[in-house]
Backbone as CSV, one residue per row, in Angstrom:
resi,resn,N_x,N_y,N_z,CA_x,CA_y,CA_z,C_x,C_y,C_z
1,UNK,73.224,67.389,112.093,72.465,66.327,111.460,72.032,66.833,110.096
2,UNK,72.174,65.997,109.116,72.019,66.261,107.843,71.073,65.478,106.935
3,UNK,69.979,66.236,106.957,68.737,65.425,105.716,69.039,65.442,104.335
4,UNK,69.156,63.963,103.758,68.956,64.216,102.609,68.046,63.419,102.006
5,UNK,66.977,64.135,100.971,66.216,63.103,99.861,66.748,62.099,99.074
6,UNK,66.364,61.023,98.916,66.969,60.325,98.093,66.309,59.086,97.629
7,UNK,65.606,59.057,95.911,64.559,58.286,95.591,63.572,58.258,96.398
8,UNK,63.033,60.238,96.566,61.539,60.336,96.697,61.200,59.717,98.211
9,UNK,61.938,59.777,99.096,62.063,59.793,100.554,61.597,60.795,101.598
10,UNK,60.576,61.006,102.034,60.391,62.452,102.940,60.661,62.054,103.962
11,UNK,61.581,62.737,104.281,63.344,62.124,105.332,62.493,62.724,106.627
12,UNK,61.766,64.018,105.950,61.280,64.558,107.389,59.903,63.512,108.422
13,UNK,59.590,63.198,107.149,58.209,62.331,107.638,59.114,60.725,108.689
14,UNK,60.029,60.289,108.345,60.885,59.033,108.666,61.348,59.761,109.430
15,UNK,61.664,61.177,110.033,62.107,61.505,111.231,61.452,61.597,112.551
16,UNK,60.390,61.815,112.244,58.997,62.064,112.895,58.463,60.728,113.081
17,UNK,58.331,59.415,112.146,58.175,58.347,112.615,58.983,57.607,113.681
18,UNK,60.758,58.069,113.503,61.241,57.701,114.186,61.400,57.514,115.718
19,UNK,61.590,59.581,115.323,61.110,60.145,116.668,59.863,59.564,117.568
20,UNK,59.087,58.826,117.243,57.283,58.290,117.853,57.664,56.915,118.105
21,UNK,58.667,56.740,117.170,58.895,55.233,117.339,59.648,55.033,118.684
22,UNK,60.788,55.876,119.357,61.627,56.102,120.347,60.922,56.256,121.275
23,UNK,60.209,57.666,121.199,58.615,58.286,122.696,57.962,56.583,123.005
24,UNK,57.491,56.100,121.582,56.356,54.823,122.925,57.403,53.805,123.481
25,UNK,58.846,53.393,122.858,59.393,52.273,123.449,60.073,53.161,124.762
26,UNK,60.479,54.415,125.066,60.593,54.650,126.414,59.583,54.551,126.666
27,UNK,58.072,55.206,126.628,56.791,54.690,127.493,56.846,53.122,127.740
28,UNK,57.427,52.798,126.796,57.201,50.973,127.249,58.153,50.538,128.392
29,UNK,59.395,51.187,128.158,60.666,50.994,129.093,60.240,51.504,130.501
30,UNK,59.559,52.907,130.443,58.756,53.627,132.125,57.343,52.872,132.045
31,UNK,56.928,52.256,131.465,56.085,51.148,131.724,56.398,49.854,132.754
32,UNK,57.313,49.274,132.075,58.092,48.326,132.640,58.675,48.418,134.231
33,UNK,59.037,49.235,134.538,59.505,49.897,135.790,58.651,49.982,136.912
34,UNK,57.515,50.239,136.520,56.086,49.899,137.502,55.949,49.323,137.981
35,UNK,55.633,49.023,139.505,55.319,48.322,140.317,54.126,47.886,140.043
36,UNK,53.552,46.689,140.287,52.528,45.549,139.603,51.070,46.804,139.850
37,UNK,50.940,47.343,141.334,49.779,48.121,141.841,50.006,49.235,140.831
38,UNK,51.091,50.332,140.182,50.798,50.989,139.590,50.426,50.918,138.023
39,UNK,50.693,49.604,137.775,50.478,49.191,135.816,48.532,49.600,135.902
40,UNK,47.796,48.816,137.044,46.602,49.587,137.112,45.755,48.724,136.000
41,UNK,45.964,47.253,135.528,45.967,46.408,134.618,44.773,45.650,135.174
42,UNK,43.235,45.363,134.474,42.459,44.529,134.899,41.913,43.666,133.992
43,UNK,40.999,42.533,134.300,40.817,41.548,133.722,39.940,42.484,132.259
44,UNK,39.591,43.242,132.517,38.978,44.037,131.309,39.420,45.293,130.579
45,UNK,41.052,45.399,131.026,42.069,46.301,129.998,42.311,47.735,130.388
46,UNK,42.077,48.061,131.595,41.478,49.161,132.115,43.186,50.050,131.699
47,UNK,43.520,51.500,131.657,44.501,51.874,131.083,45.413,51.967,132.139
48,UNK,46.890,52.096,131.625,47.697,52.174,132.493,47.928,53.430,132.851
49,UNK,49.401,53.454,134.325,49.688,54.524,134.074,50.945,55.375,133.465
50,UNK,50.544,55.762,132.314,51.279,55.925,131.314,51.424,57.211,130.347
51,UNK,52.245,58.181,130.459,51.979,59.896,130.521,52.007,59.675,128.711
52,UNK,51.440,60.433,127.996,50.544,60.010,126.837,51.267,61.549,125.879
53,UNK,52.283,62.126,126.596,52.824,63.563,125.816,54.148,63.144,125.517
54,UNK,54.272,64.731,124.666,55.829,64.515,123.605,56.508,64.587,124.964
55,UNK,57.972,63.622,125.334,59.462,63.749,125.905,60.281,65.066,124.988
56,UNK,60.266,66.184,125.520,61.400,67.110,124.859,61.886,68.058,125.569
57,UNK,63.086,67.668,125.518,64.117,68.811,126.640,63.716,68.271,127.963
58,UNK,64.005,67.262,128.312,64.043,66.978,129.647,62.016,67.413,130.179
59,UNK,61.510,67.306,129.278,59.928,67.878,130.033,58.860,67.184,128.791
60,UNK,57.906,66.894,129.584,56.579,66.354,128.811,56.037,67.179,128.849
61,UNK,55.307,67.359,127.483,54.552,68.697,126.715,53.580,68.126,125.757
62,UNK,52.668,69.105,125.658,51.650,68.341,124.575,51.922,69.078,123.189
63,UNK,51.136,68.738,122.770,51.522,68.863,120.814,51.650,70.542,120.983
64,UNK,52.169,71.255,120.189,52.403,72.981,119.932,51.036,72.941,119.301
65,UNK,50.175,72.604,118.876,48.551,72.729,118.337,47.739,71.831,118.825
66,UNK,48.029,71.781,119.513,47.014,70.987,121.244,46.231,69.661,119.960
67,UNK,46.851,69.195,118.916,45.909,67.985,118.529,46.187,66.923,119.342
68,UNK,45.002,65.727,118.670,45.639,64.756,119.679,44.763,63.295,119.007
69,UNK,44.926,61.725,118.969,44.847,61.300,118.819,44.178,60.068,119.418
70,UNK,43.499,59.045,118.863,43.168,58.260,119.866,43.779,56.548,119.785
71,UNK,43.775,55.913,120.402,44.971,54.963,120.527,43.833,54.093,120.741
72,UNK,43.591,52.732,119.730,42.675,51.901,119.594,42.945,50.571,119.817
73,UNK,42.385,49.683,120.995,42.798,48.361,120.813,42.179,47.708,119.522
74,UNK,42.828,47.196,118.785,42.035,46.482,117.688,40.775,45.378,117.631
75,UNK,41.253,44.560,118.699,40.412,43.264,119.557,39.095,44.013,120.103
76,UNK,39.099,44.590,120.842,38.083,45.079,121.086,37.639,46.360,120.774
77,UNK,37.875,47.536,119.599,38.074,48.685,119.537,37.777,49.744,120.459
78,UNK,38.329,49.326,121.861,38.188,50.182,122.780,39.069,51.316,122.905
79,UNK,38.799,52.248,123.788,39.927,53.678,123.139,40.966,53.078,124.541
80,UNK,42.137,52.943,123.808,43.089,52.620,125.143,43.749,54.157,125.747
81,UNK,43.647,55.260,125.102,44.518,56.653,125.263,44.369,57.613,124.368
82,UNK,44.266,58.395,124.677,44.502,59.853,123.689,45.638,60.217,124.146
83,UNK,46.676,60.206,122.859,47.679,60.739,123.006,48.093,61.809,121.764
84,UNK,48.839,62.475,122.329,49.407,64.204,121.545,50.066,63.860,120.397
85,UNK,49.787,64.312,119.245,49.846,63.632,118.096,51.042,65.179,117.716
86,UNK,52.148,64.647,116.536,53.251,65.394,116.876,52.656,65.737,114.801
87,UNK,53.380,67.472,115.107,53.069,67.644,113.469,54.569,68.222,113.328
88,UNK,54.882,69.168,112.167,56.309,69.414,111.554,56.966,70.688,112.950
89,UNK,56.205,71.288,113.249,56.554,71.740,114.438,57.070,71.462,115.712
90,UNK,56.567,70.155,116.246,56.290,69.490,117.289,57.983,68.760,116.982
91,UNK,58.123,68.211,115.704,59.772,67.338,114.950,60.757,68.702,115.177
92,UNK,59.975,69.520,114.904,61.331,70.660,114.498,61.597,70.823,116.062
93,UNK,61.128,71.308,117.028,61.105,71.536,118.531,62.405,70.600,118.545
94,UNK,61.583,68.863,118.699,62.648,68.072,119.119,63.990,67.868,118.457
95,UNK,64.094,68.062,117.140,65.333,68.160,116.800,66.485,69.128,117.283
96,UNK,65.703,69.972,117.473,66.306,71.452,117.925,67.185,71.049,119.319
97,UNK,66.345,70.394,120.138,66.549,70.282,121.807,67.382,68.976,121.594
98,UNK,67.284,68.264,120.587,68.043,67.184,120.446,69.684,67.783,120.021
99,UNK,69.662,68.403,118.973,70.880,68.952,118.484,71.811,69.897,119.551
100,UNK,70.786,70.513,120.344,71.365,71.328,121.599,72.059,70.170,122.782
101,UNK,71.370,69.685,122.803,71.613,68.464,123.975,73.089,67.367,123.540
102,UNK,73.439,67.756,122.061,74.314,66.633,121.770,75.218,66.899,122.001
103,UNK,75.554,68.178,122.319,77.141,68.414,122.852,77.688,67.942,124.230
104,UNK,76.596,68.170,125.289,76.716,67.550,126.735,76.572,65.954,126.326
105,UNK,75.133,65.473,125.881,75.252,64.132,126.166,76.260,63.371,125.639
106,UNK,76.783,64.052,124.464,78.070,62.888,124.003,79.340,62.625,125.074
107,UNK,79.715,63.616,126.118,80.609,63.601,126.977,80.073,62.669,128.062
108,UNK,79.076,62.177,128.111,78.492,61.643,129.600,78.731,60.768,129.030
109,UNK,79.439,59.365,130.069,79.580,58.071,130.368,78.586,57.317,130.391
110,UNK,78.394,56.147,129.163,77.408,55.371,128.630,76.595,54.730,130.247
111,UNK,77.357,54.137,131.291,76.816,54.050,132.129,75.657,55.243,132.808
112,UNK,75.581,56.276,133.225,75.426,57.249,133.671,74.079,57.896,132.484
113,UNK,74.357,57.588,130.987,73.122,57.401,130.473,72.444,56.478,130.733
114,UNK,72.586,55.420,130.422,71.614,54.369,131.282,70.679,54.946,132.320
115,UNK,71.565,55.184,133.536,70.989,55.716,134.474,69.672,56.461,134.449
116,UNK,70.324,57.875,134.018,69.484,58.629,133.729,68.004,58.216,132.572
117,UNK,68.513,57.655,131.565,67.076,57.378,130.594,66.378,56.319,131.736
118,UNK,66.747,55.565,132.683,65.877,54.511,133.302,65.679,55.215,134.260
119,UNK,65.616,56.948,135.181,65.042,57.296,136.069,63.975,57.044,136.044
């Protein structure tokens, strides 16, 4: 994988968004999968259950500098989660385990990914 700048772009920062952007829509996807009793959902917003750390290398981990963040409903500014807030370390990790991982996952049968990302 190859970064490049281009008209003042910090490719690394858009990697790292990306990367966050991917982590909550699988949380949304292992959200989804929940049986109605485990979403844990009440008339007053109560949180789900919903693992709140970085996905890397097959394992949930919290930030490499234990920070962490808090996740705000806007409507009511209630704290919905503290979740592990990822810095240039935390990107570099996953790229790493990503770039390692691309040699196997490209051989596995698109079905069979499926699979596996919807365990």
């Amino acid at each position: 994988i190859f970064f490049r700048s281009t008209m003042g772009i910090d490719v690394k920062a858009v990697a790292a968004t990306v990367l966050a952007s991917a982590g909550l829509y699988l949380l949304y996807l292992r959200y989804q999968q929940l049986q109605p009793s485990q979403k844990a959902i009440s008339a007053k917003g109560s949180k789900c259950a919903v693992r709140t750390q970085h996905f890397i290398n097959n394992e949930w981990v919290n930030s490499i500098n234990g920070a962490t963040f808090q996740t705000i409903n806007p409507a009511t500014e209630e704290v919905l989660a503290t979740v592990q807030a990822a810095d240039k370390a935390d990107v570099d990790c996953a790229v790493a385990a990503a770039k390692k991982a691309l040699f196997t996952w490209r051989d596995v049968p698109g079905s069979t990914r499926r699979d596996l990302l919807l365990k």
